[in-house]
PDB file of N, CA, C and O in Angstrom, chain B, residues numbered from 101:
ATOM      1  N   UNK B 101      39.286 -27.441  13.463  1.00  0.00           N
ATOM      2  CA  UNK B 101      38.032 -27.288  14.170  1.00  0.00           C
ATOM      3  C   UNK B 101      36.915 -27.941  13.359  1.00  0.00           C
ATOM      4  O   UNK B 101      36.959 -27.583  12.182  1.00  0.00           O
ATOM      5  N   UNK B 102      35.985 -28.744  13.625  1.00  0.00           N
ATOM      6  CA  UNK B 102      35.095 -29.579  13.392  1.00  0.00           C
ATOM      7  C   UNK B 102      33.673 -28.543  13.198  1.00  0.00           C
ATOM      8  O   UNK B 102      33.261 -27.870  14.142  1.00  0.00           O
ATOM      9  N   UNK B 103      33.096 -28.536  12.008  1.00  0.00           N
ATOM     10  CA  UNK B 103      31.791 -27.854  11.932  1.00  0.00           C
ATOM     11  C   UNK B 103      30.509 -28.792  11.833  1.00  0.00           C
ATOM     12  O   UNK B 103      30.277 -29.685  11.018  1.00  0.00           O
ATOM     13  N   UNK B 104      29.792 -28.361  12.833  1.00  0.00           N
ATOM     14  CA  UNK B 104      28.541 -29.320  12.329  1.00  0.00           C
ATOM     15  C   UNK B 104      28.428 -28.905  11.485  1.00  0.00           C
ATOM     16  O   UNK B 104      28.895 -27.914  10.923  1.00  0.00           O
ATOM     17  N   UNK B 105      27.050 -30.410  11.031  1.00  0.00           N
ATOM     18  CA  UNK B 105      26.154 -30.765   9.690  1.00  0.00           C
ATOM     19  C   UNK B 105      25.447 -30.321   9.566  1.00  0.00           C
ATOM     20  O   UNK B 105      24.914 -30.220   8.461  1.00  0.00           O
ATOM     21  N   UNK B 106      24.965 -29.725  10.743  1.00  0.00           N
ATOM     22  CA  UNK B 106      23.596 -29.167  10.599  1.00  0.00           C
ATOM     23  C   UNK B 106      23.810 -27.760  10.039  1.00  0.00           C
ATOM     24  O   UNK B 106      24.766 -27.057  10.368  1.00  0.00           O
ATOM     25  N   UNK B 107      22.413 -27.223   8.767  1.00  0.00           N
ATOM     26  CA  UNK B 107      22.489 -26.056   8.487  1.00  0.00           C
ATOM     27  C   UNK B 107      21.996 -25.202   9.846  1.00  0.00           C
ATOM     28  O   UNK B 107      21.384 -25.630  10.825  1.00  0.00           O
ATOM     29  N   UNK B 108      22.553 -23.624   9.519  1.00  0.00           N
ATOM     30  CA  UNK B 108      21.345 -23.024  10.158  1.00  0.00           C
ATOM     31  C   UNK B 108      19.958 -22.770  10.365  1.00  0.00           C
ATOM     32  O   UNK B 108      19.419 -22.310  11.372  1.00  0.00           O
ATOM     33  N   UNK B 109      19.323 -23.215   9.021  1.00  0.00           N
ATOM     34  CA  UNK B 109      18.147 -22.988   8.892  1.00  0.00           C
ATOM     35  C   UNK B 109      17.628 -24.660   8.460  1.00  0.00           C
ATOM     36  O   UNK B 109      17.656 -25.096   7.309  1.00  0.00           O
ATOM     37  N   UNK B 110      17.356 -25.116   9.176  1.00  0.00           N
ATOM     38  CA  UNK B 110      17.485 -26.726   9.383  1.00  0.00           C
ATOM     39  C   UNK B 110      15.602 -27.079   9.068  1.00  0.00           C
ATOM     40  O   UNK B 110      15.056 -27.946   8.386  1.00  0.00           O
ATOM     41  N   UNK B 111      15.018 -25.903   9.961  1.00  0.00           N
ATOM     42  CA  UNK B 111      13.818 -26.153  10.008  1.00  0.00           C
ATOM     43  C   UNK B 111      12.912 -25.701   8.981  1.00  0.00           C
ATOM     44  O   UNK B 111      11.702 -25.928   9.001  1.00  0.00           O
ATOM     45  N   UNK B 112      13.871 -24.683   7.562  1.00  0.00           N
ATOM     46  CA  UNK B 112      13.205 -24.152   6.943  1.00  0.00           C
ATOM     47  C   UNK B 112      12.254 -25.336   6.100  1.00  0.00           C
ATOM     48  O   UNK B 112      11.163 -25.066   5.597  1.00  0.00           O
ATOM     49  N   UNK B 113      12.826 -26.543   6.059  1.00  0.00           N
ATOM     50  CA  UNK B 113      12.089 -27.528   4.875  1.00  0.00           C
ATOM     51  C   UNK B 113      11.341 -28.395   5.588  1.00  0.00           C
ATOM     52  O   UNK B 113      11.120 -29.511   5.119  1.00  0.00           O
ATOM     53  N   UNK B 114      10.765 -27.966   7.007  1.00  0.00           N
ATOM     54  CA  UNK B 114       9.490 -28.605   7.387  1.00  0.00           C
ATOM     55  C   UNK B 114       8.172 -27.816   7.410  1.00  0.00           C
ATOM     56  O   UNK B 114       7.964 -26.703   7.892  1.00  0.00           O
ATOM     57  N   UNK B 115       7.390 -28.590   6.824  1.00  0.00           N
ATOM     58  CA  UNK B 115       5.746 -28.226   6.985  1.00  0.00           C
ATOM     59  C   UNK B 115       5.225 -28.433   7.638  1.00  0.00           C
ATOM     60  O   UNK B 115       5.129 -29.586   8.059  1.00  0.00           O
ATOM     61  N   UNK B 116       4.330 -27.053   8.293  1.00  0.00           N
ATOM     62  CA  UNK B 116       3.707 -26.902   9.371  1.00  0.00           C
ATOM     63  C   UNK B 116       2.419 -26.846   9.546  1.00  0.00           C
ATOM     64  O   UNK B 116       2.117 -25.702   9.205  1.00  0.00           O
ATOM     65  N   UNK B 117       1.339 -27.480   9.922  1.00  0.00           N
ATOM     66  CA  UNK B 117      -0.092 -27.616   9.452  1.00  0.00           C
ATOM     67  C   UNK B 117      -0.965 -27.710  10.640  1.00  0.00           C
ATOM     68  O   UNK B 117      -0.612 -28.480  11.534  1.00  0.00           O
ATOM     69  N   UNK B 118      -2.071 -27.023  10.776  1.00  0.00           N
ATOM     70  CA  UNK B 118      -3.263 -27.129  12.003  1.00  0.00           C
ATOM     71  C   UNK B 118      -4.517 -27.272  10.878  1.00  0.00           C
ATOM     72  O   UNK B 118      -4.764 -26.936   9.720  1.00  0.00           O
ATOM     73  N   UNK B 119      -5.001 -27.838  11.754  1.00  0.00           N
ATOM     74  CA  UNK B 119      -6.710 -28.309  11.614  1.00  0.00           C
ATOM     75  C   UNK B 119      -7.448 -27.689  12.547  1.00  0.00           C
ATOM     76  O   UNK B 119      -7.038 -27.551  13.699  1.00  0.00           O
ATOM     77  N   UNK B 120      -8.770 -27.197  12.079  1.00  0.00           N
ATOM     78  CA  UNK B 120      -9.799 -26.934  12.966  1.00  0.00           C
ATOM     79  C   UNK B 120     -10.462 -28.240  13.786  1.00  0.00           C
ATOM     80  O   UNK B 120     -10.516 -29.394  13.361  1.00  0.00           O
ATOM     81  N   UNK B 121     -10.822 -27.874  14.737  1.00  0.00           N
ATOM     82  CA  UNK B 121     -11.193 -28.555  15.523  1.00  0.00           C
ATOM     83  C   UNK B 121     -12.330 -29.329  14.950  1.00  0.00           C
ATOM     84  O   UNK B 121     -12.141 -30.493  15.305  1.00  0.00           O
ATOM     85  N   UNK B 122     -13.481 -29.251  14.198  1.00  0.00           N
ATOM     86  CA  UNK B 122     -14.127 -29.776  12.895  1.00  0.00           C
ATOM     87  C   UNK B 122     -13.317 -30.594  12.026  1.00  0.00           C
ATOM     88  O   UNK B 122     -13.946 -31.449  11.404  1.00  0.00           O
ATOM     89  N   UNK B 123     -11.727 -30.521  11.781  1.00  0.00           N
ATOM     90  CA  UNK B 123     -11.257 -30.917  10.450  1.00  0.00           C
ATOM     91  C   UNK B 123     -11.746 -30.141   9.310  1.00  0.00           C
ATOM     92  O   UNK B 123     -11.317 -30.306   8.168  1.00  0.00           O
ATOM     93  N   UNK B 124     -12.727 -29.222   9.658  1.00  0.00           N
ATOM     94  CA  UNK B 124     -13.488 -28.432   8.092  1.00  0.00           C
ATOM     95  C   UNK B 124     -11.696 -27.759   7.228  1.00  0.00           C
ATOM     96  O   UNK B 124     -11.602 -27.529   6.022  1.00  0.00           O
ATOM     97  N   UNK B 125     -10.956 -27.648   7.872  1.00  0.00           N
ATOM     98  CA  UNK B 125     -10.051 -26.657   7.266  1.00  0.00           C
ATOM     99  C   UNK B 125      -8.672 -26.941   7.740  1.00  0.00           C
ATOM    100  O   UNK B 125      -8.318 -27.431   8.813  1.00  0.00           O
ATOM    101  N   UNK B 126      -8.034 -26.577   6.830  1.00  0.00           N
ATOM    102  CA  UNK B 126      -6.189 -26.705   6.902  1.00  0.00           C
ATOM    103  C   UNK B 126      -5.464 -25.903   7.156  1.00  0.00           C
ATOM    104  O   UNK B 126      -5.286 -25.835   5.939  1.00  0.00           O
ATOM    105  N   UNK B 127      -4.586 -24.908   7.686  1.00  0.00           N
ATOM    106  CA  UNK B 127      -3.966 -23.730   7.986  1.00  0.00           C
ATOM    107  C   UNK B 127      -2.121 -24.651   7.591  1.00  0.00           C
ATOM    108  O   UNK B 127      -1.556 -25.488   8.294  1.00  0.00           O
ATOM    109  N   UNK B 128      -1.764 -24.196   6.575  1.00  0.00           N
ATOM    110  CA  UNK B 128      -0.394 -24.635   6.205  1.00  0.00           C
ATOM    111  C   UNK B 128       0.634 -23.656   5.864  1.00  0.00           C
ATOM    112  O   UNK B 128       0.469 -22.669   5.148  1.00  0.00           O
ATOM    113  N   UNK B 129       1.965 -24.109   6.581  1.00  0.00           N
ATOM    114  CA  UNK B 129       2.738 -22.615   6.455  1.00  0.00           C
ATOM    115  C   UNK B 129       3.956 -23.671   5.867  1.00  0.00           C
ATOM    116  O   UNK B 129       4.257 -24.771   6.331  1.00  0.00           O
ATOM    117  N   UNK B 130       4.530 -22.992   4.735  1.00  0.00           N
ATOM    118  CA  UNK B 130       5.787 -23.787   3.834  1.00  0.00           C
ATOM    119  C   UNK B 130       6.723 -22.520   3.538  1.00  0.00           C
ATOM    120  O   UNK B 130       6.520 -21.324   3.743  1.00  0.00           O
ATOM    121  N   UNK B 131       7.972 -23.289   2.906  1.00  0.00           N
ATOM    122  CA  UNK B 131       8.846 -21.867   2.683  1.00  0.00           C
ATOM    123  C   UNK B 131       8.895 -22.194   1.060  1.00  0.00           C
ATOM    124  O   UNK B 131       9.064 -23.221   0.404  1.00  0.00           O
ATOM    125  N   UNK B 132       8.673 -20.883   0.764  1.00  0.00           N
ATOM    126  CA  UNK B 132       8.770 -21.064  -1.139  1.00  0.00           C
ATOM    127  C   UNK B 132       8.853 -19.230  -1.628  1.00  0.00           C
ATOM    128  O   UNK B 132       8.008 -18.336  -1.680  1.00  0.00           O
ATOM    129  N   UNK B 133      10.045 -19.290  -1.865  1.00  0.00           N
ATOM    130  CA  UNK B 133      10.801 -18.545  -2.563  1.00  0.00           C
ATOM    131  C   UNK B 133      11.177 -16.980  -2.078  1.00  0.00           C
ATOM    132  O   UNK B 133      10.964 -15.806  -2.383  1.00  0.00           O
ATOM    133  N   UNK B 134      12.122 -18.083  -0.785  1.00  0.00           N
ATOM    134  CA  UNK B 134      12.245 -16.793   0.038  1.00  0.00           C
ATOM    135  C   UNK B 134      11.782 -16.396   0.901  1.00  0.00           C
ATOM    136  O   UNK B 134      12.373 -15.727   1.749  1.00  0.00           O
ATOM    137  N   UNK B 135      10.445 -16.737   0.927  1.00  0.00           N
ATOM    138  CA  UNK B 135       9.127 -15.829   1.806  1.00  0.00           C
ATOM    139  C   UNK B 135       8.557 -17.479   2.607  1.00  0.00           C
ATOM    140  O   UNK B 135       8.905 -18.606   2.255  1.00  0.00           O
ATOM    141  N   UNK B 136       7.625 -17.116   3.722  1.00  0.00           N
ATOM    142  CA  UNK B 136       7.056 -18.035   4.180  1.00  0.00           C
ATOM    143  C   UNK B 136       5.495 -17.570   3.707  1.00  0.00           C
ATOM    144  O   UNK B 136       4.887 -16.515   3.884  1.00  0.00           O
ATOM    145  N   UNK B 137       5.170 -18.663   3.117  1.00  0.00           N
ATOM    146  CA  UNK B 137       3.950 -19.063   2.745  1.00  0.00           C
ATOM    147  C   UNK B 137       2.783 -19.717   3.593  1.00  0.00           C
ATOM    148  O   UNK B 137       3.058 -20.818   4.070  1.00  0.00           O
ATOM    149  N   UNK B 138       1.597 -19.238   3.838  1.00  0.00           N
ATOM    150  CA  UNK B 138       0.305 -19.104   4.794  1.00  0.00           C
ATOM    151  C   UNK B 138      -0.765 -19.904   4.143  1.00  0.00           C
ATOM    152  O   UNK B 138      -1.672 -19.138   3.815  1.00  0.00           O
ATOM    153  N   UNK B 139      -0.999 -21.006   3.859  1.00  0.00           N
ATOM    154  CA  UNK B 139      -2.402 -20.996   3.160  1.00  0.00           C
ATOM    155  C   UNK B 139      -3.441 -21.972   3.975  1.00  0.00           C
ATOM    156  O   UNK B 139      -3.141 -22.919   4.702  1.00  0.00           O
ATOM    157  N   UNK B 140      -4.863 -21.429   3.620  1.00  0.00           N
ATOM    158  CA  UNK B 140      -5.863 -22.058   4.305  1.00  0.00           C
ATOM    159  C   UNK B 140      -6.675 -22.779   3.090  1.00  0.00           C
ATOM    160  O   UNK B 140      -7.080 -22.245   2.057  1.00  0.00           O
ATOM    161  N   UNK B 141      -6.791 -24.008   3.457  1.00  0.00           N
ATOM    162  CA  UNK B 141      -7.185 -24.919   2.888  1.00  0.00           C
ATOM    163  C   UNK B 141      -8.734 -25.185   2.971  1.00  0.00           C
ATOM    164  O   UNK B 141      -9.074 -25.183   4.154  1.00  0.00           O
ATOM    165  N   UNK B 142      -9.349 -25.319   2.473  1.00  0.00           N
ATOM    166  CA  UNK B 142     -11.101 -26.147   2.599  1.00  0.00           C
ATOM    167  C   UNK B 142     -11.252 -27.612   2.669  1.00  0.00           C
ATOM    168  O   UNK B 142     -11.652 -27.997   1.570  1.00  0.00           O
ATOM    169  N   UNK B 143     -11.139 -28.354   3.288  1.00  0.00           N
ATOM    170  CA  UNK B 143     -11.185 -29.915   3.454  1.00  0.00           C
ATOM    171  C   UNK B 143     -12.850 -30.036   3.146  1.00  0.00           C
ATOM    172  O   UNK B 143     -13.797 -29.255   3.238  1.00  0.00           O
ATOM    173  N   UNK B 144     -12.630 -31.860   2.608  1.00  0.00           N
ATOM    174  CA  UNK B 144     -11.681 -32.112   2.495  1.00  0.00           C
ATOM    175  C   UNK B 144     -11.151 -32.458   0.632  1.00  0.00           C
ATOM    176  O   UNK B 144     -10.609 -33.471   0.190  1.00  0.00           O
ATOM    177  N   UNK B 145     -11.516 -31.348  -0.018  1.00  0.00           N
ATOM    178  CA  UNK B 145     -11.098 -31.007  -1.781  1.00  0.00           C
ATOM    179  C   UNK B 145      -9.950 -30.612  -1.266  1.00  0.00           C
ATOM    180  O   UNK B 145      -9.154 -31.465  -1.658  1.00  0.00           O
ATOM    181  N   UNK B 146      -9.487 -29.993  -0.753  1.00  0.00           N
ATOM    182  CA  UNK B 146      -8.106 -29.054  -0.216  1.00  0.00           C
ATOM    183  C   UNK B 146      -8.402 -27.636  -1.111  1.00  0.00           C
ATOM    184  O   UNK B 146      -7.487 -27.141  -1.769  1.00  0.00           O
ATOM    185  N   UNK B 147      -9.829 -26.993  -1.077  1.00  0.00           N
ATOM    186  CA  UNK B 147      -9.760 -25.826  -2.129  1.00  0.00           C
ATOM    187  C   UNK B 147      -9.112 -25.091  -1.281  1.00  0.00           C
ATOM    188  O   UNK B 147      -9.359 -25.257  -0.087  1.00  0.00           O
ATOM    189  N   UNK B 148      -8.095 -24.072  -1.700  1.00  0.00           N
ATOM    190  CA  UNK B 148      -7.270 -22.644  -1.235  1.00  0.00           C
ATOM    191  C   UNK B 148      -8.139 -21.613  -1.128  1.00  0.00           C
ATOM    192  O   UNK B 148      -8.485 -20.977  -2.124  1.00  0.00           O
ATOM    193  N   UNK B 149      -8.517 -21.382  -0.088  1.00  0.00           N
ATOM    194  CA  UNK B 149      -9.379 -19.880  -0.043  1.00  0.00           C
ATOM    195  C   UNK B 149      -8.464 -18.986   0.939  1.00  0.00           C
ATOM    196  O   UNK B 149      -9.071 -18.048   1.455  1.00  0.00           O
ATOM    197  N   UNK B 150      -7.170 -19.115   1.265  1.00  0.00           N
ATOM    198  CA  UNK B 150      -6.925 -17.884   1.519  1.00  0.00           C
ATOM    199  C   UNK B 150      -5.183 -18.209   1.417  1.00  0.00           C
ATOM    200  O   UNK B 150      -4.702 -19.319   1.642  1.00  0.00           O
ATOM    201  N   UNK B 151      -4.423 -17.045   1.049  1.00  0.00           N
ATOM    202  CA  UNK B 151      -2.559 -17.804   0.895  1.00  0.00           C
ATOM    203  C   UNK B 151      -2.084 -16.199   1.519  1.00  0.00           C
ATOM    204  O   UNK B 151      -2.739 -15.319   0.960  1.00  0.00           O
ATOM    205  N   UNK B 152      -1.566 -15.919   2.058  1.00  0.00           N
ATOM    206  CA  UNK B 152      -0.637 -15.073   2.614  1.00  0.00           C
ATOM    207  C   UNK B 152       1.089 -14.920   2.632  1.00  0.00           C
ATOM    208  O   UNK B 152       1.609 -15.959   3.040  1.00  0.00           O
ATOM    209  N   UNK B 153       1.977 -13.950   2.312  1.00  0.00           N
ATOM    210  CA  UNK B 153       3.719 -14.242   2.385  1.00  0.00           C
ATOM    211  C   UNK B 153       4.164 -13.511   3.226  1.00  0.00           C
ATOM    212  O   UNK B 153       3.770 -12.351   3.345  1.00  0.00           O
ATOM    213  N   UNK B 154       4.946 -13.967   3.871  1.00  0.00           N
ATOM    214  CA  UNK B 154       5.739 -13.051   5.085  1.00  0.00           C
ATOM    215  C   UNK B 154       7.378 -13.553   4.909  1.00  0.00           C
ATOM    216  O   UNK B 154       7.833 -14.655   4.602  1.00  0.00           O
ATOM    217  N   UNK B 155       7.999 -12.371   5.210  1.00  0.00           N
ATOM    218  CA  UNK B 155       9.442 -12.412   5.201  1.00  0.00           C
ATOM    219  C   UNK B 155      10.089 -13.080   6.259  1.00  0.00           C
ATOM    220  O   UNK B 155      11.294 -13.318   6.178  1.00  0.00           O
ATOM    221  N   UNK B 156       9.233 -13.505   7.531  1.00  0.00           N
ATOM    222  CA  UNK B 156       9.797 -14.104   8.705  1.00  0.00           C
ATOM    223  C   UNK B 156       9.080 -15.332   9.076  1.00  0.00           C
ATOM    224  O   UNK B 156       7.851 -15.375   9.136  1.00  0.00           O
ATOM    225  N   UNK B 157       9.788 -16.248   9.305  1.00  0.00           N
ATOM    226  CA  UNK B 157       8.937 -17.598  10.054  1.00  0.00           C
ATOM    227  C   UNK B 157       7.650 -17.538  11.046  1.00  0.00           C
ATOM    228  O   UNK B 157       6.597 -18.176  11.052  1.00  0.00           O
ATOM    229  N   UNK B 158       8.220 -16.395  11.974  1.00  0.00           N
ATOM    230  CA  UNK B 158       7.657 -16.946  13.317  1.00  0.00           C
ATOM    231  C   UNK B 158       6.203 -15.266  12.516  1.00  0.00           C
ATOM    232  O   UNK B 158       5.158 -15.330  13.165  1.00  0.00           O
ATOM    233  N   UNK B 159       6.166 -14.405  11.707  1.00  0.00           N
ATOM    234  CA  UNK B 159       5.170 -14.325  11.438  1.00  0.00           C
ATOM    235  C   UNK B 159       4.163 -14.892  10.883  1.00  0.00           C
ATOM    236  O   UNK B 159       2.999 -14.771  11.263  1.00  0.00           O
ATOM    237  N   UNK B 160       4.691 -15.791   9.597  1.00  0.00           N
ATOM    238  CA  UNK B 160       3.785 -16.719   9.227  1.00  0.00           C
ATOM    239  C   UNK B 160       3.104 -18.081  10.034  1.00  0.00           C
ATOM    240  O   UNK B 160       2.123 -18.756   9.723  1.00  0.00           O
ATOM    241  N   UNK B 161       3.849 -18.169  10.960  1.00  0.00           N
ATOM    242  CA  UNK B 161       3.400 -19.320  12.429  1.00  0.00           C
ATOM    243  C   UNK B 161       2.059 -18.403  13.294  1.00  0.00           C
ATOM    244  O   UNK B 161       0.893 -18.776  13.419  1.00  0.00           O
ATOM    245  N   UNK B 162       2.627 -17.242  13.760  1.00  0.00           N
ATOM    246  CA  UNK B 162       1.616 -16.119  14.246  1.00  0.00           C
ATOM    247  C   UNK B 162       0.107 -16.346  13.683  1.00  0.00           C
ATOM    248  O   UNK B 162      -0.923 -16.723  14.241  1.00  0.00           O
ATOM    249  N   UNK B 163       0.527 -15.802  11.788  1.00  0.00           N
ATOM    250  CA  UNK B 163      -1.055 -15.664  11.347  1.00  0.00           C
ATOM    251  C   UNK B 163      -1.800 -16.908  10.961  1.00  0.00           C
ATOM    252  O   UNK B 163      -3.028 -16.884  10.870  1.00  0.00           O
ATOM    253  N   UNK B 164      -0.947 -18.233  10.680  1.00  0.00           N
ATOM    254  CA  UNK B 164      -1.116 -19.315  10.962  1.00  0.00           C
ATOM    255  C   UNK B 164      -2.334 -19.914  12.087  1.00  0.00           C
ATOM    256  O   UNK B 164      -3.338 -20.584  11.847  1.00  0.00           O
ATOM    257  N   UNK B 165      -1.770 -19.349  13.479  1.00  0.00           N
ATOM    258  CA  UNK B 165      -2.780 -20.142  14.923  1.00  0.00           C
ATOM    259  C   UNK B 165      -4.112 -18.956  14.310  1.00  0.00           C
ATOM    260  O   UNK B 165      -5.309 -19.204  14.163  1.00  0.00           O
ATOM    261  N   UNK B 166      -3.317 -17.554  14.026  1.00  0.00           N
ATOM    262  CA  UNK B 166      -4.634 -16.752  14.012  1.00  0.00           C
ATOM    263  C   UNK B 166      -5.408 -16.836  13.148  1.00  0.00           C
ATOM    264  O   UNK B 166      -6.499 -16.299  13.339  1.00  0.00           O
ATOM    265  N   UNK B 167      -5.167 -17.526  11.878  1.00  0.00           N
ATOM    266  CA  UNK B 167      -6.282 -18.496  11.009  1.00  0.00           C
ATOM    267  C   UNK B 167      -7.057 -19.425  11.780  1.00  0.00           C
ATOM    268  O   UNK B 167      -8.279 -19.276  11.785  1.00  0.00           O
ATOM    269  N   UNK B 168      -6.536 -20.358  12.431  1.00  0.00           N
ATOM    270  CA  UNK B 168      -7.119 -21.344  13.516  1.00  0.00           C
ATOM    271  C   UNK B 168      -8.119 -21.011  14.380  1.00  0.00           C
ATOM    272  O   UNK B 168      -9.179 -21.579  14.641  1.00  0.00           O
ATOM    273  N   UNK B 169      -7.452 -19.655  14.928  1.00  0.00           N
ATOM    274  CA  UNK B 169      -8.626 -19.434  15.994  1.00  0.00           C
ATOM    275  C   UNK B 169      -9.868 -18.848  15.577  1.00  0.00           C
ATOM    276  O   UNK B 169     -10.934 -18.806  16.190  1.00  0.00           O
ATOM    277  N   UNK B 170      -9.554 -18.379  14.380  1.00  0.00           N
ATOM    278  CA  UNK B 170     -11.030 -17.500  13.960  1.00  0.00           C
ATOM    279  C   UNK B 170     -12.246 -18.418  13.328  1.00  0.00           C
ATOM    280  O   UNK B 170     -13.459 -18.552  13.491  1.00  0.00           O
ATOM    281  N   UNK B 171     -11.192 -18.972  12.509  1.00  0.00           N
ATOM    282  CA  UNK B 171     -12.278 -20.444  11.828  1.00  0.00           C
ATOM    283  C   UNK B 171     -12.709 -21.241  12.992  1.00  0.00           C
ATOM    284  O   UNK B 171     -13.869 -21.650  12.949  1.00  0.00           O
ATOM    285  N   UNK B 172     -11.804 -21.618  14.299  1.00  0.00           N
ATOM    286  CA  UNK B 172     -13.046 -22.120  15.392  1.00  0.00           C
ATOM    287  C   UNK B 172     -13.800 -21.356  15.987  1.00  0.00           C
ATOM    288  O   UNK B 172     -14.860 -21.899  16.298  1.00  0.00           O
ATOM    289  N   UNK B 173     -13.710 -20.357  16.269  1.00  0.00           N
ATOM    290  CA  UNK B 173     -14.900 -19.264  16.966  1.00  0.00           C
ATOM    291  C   UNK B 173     -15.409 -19.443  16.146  1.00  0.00           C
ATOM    292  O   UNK B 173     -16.286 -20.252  16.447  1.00  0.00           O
ATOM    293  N   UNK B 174     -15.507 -19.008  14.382  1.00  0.00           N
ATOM    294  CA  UNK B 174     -17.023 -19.448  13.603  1.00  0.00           C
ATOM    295  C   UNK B 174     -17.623 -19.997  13.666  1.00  0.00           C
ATOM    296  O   UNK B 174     -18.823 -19.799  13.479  1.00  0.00           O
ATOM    297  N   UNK B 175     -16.988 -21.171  14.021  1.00  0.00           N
ATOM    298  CA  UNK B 175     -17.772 -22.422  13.809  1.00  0.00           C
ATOM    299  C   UNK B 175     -18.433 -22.418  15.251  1.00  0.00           C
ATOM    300  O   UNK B 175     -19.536 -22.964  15.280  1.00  0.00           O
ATOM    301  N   UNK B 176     -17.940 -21.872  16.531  1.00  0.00           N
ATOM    302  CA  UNK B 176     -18.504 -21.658  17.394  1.00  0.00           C
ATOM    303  C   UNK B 176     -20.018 -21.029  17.549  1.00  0.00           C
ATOM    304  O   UNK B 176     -21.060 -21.378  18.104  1.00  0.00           O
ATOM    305  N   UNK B 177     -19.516 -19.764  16.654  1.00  0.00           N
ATOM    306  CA  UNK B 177     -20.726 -18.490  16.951  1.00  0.00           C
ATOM    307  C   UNK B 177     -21.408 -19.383  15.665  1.00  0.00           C
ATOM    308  O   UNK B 177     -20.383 -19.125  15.034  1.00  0.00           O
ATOM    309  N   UNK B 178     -21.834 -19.817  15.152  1.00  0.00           N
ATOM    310  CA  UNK B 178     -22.822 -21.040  14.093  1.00  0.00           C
ATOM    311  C   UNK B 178     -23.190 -21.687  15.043  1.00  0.00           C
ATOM    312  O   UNK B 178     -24.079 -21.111  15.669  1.00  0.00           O
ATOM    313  N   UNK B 179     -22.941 -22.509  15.385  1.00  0.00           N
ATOM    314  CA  UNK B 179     -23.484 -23.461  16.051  1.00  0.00           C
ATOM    315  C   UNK B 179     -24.583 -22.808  17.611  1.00  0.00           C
ATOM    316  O   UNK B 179     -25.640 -23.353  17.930  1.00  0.00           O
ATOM    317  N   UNK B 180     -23.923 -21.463  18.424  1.00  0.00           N
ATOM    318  CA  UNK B 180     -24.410 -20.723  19.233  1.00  0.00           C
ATOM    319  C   UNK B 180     -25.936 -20.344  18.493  1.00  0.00           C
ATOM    320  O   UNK B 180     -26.965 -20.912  18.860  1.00  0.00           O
ATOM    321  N   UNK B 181     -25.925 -19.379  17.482  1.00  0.00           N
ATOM    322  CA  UNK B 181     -26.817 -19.264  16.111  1.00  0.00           C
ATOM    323  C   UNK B 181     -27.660 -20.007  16.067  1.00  0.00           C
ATOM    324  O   UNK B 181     -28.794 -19.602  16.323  1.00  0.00           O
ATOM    325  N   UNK B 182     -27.424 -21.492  15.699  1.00  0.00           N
ATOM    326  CA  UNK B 182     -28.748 -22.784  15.509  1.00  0.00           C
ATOM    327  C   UNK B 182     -29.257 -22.738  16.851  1.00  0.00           C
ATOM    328  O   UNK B 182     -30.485 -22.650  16.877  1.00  0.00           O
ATOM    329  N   UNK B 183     -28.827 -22.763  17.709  1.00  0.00           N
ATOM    330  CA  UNK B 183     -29.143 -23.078  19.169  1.00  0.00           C
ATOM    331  C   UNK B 183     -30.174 -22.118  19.591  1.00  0.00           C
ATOM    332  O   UNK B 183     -31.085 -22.424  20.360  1.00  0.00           O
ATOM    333  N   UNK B 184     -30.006 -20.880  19.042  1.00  0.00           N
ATOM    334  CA  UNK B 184     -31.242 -19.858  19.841  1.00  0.00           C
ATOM    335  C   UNK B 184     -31.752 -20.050  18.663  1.00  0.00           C
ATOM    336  O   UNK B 184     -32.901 -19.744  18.983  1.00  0.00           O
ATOM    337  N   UNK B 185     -31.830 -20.289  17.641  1.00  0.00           N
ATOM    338  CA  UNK B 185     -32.720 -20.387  16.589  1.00  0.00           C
ATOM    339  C   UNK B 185     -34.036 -21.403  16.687  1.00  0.00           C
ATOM    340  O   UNK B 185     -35.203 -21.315  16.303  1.00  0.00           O
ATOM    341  N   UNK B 186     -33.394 -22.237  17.273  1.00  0.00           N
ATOM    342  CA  UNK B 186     -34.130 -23.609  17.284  1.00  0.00           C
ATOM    343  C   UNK B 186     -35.417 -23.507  18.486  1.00  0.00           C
ATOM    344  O   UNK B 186     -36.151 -24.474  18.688  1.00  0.00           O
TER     345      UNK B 186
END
């Protein structure tokens, strides 16, 4: 009987990355040591202001978009902010 090549976990050694809609920021999820790794980036230095570990993929994908979405509503409710300000 013939076994594929492929591992099971095939997808563990790809990196997964969103940008805010600005580009202001990086949301990157990697696997390192065991755990899946979360970090939010500051563009464009790449400073780390926030890293998170989760035992499962599809949680670190989860808090991943939910990094995304909050850093664009900020940048939303800012910009809303200047607008009645002005």
């Amino acid at each position: 009987m013939a076994i594929s090549g492929k591992r099971r976990f095939d997808d563990d050694d790809k990196v997964v990355r969103y940008t805010t809609a600005e580009n202001d920021f990086e949301v990157e999820v990697t696997r390192t040591l065991q755990k899946w790794c979360v970090t939010v980036y500051q563009l464009p230095a790449r400073d780390i202001l926030a890293q998170d570990f989760f035992p499962e993929r599809w949680k670190a994908l989860a808090r991943a978009q939910d990094f995304i979405r909050l850093l664009n509503q900020r940048n939303k409710k800012e910009g809303a902010e200047v607008e009645l300000e002005s």
